[in-house]
C-alpha positions as CSV (number, residue, x, y, z in Angstrom):
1,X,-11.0,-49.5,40.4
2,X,-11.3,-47.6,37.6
3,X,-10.3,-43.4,37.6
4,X,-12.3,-40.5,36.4
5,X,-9.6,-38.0,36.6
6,X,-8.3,-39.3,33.2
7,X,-10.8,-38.1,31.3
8,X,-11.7,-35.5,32.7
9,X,-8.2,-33.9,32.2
10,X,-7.9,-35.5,29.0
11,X,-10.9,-33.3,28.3
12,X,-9.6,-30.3,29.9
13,X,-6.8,-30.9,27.5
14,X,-8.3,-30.7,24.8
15,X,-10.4,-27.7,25.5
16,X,-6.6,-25.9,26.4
17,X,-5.2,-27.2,23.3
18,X,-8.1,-25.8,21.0
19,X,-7.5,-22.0,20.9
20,X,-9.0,-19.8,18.6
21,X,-5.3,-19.8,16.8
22,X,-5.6,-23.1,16.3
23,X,-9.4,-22.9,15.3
24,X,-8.8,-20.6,12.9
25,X,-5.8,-22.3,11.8
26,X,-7.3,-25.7,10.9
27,X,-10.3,-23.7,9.3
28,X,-7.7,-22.3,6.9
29,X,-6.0,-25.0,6.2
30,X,-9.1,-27.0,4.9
31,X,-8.5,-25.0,1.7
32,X,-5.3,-26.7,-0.3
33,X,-5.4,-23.7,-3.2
34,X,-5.3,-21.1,0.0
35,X,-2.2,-22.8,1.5
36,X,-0.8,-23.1,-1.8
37,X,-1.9,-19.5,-2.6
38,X,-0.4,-18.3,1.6
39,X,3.3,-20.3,0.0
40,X,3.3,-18.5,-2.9
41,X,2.3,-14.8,-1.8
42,X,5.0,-15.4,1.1
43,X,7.5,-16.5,-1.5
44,X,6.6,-13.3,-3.8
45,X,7.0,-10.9,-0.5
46,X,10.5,-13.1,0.7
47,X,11.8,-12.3,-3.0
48,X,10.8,-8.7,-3.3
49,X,12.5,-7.9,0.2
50,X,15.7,-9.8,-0.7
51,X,15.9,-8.4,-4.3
52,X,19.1,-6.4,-3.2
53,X,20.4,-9.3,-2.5
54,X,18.9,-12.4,-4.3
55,X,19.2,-10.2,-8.5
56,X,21.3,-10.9,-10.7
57,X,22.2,-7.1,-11.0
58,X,20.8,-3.9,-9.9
59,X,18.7,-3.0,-13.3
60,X,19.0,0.6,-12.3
61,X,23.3,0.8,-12.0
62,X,24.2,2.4,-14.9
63,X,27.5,0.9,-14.8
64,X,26.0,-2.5,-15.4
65,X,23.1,-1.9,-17.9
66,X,24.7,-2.1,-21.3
67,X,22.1,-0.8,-24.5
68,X,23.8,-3.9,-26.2
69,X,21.5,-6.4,-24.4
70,X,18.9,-4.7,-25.3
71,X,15.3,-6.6,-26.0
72,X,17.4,-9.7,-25.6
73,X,14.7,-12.9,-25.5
74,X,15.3,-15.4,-22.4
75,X,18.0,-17.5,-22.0
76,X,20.2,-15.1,-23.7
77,X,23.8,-14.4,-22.6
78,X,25.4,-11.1,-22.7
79,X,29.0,-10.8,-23.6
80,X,30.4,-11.3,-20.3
81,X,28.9,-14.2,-20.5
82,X,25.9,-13.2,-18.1
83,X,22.7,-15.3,-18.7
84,X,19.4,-13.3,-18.8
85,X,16.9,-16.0,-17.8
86,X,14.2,-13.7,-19.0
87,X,15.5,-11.5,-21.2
88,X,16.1,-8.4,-21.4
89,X,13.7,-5.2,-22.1
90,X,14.4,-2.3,-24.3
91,X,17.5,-0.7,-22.4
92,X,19.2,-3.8,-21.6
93,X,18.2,-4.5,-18.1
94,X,18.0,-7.9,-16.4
95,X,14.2,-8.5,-16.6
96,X,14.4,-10.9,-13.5
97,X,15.9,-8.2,-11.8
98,X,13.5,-5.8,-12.9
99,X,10.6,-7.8,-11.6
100,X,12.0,-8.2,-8.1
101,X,13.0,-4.5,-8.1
102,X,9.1,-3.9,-9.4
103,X,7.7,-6.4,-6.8
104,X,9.6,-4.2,-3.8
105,X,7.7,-0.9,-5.4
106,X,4.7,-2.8,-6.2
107,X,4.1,-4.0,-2.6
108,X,5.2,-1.5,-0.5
109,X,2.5,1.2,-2.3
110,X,-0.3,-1.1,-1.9
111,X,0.6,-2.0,1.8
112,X,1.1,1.2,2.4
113,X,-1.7,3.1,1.1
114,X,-3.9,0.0,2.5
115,X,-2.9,0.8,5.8
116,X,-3.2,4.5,6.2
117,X,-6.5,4.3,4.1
118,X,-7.7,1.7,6.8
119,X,-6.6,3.3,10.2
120,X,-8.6,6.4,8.3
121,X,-11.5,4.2,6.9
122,X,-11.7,2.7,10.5
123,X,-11.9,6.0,12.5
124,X,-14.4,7.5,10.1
125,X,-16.7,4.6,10.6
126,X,-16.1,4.0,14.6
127,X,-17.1,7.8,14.6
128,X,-20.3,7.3,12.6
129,X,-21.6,4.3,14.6
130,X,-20.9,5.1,17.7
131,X,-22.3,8.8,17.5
132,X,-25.1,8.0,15.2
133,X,-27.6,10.9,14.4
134,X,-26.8,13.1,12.3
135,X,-23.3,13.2,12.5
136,X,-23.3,9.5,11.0
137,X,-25.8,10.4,8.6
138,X,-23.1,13.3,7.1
139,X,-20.2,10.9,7.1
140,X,-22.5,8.4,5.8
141,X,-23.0,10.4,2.8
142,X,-19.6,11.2,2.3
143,X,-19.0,7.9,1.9
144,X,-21.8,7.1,-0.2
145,X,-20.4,9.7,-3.1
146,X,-17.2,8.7,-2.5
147,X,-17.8,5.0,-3.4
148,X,-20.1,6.0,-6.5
149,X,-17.0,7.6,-8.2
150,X,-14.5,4.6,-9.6
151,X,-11.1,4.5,-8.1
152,X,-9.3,4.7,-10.7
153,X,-10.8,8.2,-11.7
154,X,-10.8,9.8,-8.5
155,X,-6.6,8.2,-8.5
156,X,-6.4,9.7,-12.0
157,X,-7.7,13.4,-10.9
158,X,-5.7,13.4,-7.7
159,X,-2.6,12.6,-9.4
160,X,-3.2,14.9,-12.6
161,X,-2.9,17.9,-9.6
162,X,-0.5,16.2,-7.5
163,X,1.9,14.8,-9.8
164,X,4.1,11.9,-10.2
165,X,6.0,10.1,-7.1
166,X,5.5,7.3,-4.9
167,X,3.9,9.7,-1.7
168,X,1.6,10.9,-4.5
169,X,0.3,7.5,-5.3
170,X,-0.2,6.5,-2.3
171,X,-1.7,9.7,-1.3
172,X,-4.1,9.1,-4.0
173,X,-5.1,5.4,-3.3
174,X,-5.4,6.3,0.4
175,X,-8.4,9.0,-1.0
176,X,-9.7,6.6,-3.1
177,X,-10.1,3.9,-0.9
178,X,-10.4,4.9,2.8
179,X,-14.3,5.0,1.8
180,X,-14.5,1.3,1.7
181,X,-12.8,0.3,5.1
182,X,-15.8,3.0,6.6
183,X,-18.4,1.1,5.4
184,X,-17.2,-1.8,6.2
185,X,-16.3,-1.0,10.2
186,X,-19.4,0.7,10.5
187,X,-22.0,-2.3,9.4
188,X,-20.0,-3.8,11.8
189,X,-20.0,-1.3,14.6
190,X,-23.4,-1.0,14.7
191,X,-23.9,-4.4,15.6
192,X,-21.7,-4.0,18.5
193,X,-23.5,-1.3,19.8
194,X,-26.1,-2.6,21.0
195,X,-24.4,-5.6,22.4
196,X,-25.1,-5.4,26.1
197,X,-21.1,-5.3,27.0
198,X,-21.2,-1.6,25.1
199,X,-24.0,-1.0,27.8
200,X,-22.6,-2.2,31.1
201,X,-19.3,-0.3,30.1
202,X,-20.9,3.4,29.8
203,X,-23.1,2.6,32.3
204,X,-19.8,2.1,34.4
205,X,-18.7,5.7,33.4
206,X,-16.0,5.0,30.7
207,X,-15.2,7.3,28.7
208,X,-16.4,7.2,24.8
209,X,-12.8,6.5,23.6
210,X,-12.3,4.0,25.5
211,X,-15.9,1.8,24.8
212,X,-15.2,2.8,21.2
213,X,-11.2,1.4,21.2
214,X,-10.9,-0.6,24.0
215,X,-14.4,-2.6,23.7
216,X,-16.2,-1.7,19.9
217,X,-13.0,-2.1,18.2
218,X,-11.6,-5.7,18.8
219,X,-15.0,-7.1,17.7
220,X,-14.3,-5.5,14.3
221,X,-10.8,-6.8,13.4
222,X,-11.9,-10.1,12.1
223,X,-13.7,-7.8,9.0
224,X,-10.9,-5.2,9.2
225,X,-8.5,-8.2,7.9
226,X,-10.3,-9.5,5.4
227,X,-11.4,-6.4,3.4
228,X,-7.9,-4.8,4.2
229,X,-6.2,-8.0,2.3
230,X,-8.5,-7.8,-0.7
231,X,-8.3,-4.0,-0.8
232,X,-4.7,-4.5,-0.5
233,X,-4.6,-6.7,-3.7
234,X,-6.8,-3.7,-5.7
235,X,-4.5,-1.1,-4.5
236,X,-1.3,-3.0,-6.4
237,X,-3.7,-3.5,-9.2
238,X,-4.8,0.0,-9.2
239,X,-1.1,1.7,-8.9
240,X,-0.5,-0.7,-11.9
241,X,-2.9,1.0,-14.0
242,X,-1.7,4.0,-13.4
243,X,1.5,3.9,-13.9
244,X,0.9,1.3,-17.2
245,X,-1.6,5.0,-18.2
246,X,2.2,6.4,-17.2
247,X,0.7,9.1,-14.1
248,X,1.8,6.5,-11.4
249,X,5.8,6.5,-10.9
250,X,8.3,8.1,-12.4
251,X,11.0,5.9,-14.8
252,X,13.4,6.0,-12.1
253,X,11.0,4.1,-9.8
254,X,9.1,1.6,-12.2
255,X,6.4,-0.9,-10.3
256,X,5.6,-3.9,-12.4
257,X,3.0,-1.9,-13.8
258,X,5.5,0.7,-15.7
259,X,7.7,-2.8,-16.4
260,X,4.3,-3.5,-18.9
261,X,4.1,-0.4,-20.2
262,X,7.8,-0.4,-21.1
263,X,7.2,-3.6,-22.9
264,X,4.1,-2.8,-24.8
265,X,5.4,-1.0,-28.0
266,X,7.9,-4.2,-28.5
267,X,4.8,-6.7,-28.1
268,X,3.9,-6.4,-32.1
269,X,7.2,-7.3,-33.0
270,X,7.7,-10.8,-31.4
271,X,9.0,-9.8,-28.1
272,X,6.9,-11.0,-25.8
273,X,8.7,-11.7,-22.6
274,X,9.5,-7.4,-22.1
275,X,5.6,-7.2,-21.0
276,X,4.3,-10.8,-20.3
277,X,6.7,-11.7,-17.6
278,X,6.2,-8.7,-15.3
279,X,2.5,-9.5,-16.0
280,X,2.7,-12.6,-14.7
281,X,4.5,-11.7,-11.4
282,X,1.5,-9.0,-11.4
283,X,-1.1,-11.4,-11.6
284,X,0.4,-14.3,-9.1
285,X,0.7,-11.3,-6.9
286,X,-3.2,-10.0,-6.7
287,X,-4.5,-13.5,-7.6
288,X,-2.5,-15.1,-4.0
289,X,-3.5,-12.0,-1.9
290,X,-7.2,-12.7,-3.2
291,X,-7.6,-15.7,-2.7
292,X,-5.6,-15.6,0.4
293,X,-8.0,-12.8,1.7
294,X,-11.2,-15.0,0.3
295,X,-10.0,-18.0,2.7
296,X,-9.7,-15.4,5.8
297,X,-13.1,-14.7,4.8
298,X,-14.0,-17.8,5.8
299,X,-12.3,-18.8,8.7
300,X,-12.6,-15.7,10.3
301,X,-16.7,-15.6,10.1
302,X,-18.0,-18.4,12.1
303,X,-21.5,-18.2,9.9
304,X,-19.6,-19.6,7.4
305,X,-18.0,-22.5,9.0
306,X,-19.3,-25.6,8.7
C-alpha cells in the first residue's frame, strides 16, 4: 500500500527549504555579470582593507619614497632592486600601493557619508509620511529644492566654507545627498500607510514610534538597499571630483581621485599609467557597486521578477 506522508513532507520540505534568503538568492544569481560584478567589488573592498598589509610599501613613509623613482613607467625596478608593477607617479611612490592606499580613502568616505545621509534621508521621509499634512508638505519642499541643485555644487559650496579634510567631505556629501534617500522612503511609506497592519496597530494603542519603526520601517528596507548602493557608488564618484577640482582631501590623504589629478600634468608627455591606472580602479569600483545595486534592484522588487 502505497504512503502519502512522503509527499506531503517532501513538500513541506521544500516550502522550509525555500526562504526568502534563498529566493532572493537564486534571483540574484540569474545575472552572471552581477556575480561577476559581487566577486570583483568584494575583491576591490578585501584589497583596500588589507593594503597595510598586502602593498608593496607604504607610499606615504618618507623613509621609503625616493624622488629617484620618480614617474618611473610599469615594470620598472628601482635600485634596490624593487619592481614597480605600475610605475611610479611624480614623487616616486609605488602606484600599486597608491591605489590600495586610495581605495581605503575612496571607500570609507562614500560608505560613510552614504550611511549617515541615509539614517537622515530615512527619518526625514518616515516623518513626512507618516505625519502628512502640512508638515510633509514643508519637508517635501525642502527636498524638492534640495534635489533641483546638482550635488556636486552644493559639495563644492559646502566645502569652499568648510574646508579641506575627510569629516568635511563627508559632511558635505551627507548634505548633498540625504535629499535622495527622503524621497525615496517616503514614496514608499506612503504606501504602507494605508496597509491595514498600520491600522490594526494604532487602533491597538501603539505608540507613533513604534508603528513608524517597528511596523512602517521593515517594509521599506528592500528600497533603502538598493538606492543606498547606487548612491553609495555616486558618492565615491562625487568625492573623486572633488578632490581631482583639488577641494576634496588634503595631499596627505589622496583618494583615487587626487591619485588622477596628481597624474594629469604628466599625461601630455607620455606618462600614462600616473593617471590611467588609478582611473581604472575608480571606474571597476563605481561600475561593480552599480551594477551590483541594479541586480538588487531586481531581486529585491518582486514586480520585476519573472
Amino acid at each position: 500500500m502505497a504512503s502519502t506522508e512522503t509527499p506531503i513532507a517532501g513538500i513541506a520540505a521544500s516550502r522550509r527549504a525555500d526562504t526568502p534568503f534563498r529566493r532572493f538568492l537564486s534571483d540574484f544569481t540569474d545575472s552572471r555579470l552581477a556575480v561577476l560584478a559581487a566577486i570583483g567589488l568584494a575583491i576591490v573592498v578585501l584589497a583596500a582593507l588589507l593594503a597595510p598589509w598586502i602593498s608593496p610599501q607604504n607610499p606615504y613613509d618618507l623613509a621609503v619614497v625616493s624622488v629617484f623613482d620618480a614617474r618611473l613607467p610599469p615594470g620598472s625596478q628601482s635600485m634596490d632592486g624593487v619592481t614597480f608593477w605600475l610605475g611610479t607617479d611624480g614623487s616616486g611612490r609605488d602606484l600599486l600601493s597608491a591605489i590600495l592606499y586610495g581605495l581605503r580613502i575612496s571607500l570609507s568616505v562614500g560608505v560613510a557619508s552614504a550611511a549617515i545621509a541615509l539614517t537622515i534621508g530615512m527619518i526625514v521621509g518616515l516623518v513626512a509620511a507618516y505625519a502628512g499634512g502640512r508638515t510633509e508638505g514643508v519637508i517635501m519642499r525642502i527636498v524638492d529644492i534640495q534635489l533641483s541643485l546638482p550635488a556636486v555644487l552644493i559639495a563644492l559650496i559646502l566645502l569652499a566654507i568648510l574646508g579641506k579634510g575627510i569629516d568635511k567631505i563627508i559632511i558635505a556629501l551627507v548634505i548633498a545627498q540625504w535629499a535622495y534617500y527622503a524621497r525615496t522612503v517616503r514614496a514608499s511609506a506612503l504606501v504602507e500607510r494605508r496597509r491595514e497592519y498600520v491600522e490594526a496597530a494604532a487602533c491597538l494603542g501603539l505608540s507613533h514610534a513604534r508603528i513608524v519603526f517597528r511596523h512602517i520601517l521593515p517594509n521599506c528596507i528592500a528600497p533603502l538597499i538598493v538606492v543606498g548602493t547606487v548612491q553609495t557608488a555616486h558618492a565615491i564618484a562625487l568625492e573623486a571630483t572633488l578632490s581631482f577640482l583639488g577641494v576634496g582631501l588634503p595631499q596627505t590623504e589622496p583618494s583615487l581621485g587626487l591619485l588622477i589629478a596628481n597624474g594629469f600634468d604628466y599625461m601630455l608627455s607620455g606618462k600614462y599609467w600616473i593617471s590611467v591606472f588609478p582611473g581604472v580602479a575608480l571606474l571597476i569600483t563605481i561600475v561593480t557597486i552599480n551594477i551590483v545595486g541594479d541586480q538588487l534592484r531586481d531581486a529585491l522588487n518582486p514586480r520585476l521578477q519573472k
